[in-house]
N, C-alpha and C positions, 0 to 999 in steps of 0.2 A: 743371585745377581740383583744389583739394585733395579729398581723399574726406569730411571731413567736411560742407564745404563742400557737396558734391555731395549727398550723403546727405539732409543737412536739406531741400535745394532738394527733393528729389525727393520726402520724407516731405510737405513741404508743399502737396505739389500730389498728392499721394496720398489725403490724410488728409478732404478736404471732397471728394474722389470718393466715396470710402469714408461717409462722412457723410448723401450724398442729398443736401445741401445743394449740393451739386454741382451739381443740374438748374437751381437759380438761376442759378450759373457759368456753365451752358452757355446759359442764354439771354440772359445778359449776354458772355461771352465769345463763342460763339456754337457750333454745336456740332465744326468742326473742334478748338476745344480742348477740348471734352467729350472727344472719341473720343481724343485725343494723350493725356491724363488715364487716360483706361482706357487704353492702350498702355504707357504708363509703369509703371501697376501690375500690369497682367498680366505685363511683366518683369521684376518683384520677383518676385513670386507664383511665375515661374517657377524664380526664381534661387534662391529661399527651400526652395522644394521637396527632400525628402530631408534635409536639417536641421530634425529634430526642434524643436528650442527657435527656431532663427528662425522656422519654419511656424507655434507659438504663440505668438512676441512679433507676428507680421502679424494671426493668429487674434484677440488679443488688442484688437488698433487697432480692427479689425472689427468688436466688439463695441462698444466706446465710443470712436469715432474722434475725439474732441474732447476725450479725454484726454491733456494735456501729456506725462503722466512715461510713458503707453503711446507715443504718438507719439516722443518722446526715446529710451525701450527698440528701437521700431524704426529710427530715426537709428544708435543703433550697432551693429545686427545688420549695416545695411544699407553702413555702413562699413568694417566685416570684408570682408563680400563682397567690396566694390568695390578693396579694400586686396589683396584674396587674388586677383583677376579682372581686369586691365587690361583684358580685351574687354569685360568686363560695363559696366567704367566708361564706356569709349567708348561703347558702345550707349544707356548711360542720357545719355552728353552729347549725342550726338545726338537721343535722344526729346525731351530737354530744350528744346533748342535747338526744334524743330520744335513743341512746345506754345507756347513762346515766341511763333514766329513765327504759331501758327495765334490769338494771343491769350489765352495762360494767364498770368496772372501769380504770383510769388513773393517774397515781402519776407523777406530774411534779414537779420539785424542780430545783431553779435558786441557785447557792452560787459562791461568788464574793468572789475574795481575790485581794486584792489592797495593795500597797506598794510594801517591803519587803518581803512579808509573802511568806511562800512555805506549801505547802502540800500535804498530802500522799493521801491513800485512805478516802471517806466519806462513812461511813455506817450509815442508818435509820436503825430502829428494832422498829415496832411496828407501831400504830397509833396516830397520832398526828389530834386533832381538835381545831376547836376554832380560835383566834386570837393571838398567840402564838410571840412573839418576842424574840431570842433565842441569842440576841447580848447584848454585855457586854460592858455597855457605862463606862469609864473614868471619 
């Protein structure tokens, strides 16, 4: 899995731990993926440790974990690491994987606008599976 990749997935399933909004999570997920969740961030938190400025870009989510551009700042602390750590990476694809499987979910979505183009807001509504290719070729 690429490390940004990796990163986002993992901020996002960090970030409504962090939140408290979380405890809904875990009674909708249930709480094996409560505890995968804190597993996940305690080995950021651990990994963060002794780096100054990553310990306050995590410090930072902490404070307002529902902040895009804190959550984003922690995506690329959290990239470095994983970029700088192939054990660390592997360790987060495994908690990953095991949140997954105890019922945590994550929605990552990448969209590219190139040229000209400008745009406003992007809303999803609903579930999308499968192989899906949502561009319109010329």
């Amino acid at each position: 899995m690429e490390p940004l990749t990796l990163a986002t997935m993992i901020v996002n399933l960090v970030a409504p731990y962090l939140a408290q909004t979380g405890e809904v999570m875990a009674k909708k997920a249930g709480e094996a993926a409560w505890e995968r969740m804190k597993d996940l961030y305690t080995a950021v938190k651990n990994k963060l440790t002794g780096d100054a400025y990553a310990e306050q870009t995590l410090k930072r989510l902490e404070e307002d974990p529902e902040s895009e551009s804190r959550q984003a700042a922690l995506v690329g602390v959290v990239e470095e690491k994983i970029k700088d750590a192939p054990t660390f990476a592997n360790a987060l694809q495994k908690l990953l994987y095991e949140a997954h499987e105890a019922g945590a979910e994550t929605i990552t979505q990448q969209v590219t606008v190139s040229g000209q183009a400008r745009t406003g807001d992007i809303t999803q509504i609903g579930k999308i599976e499968g192989n899906i290719d949502l561009s319109r070729k010329r």
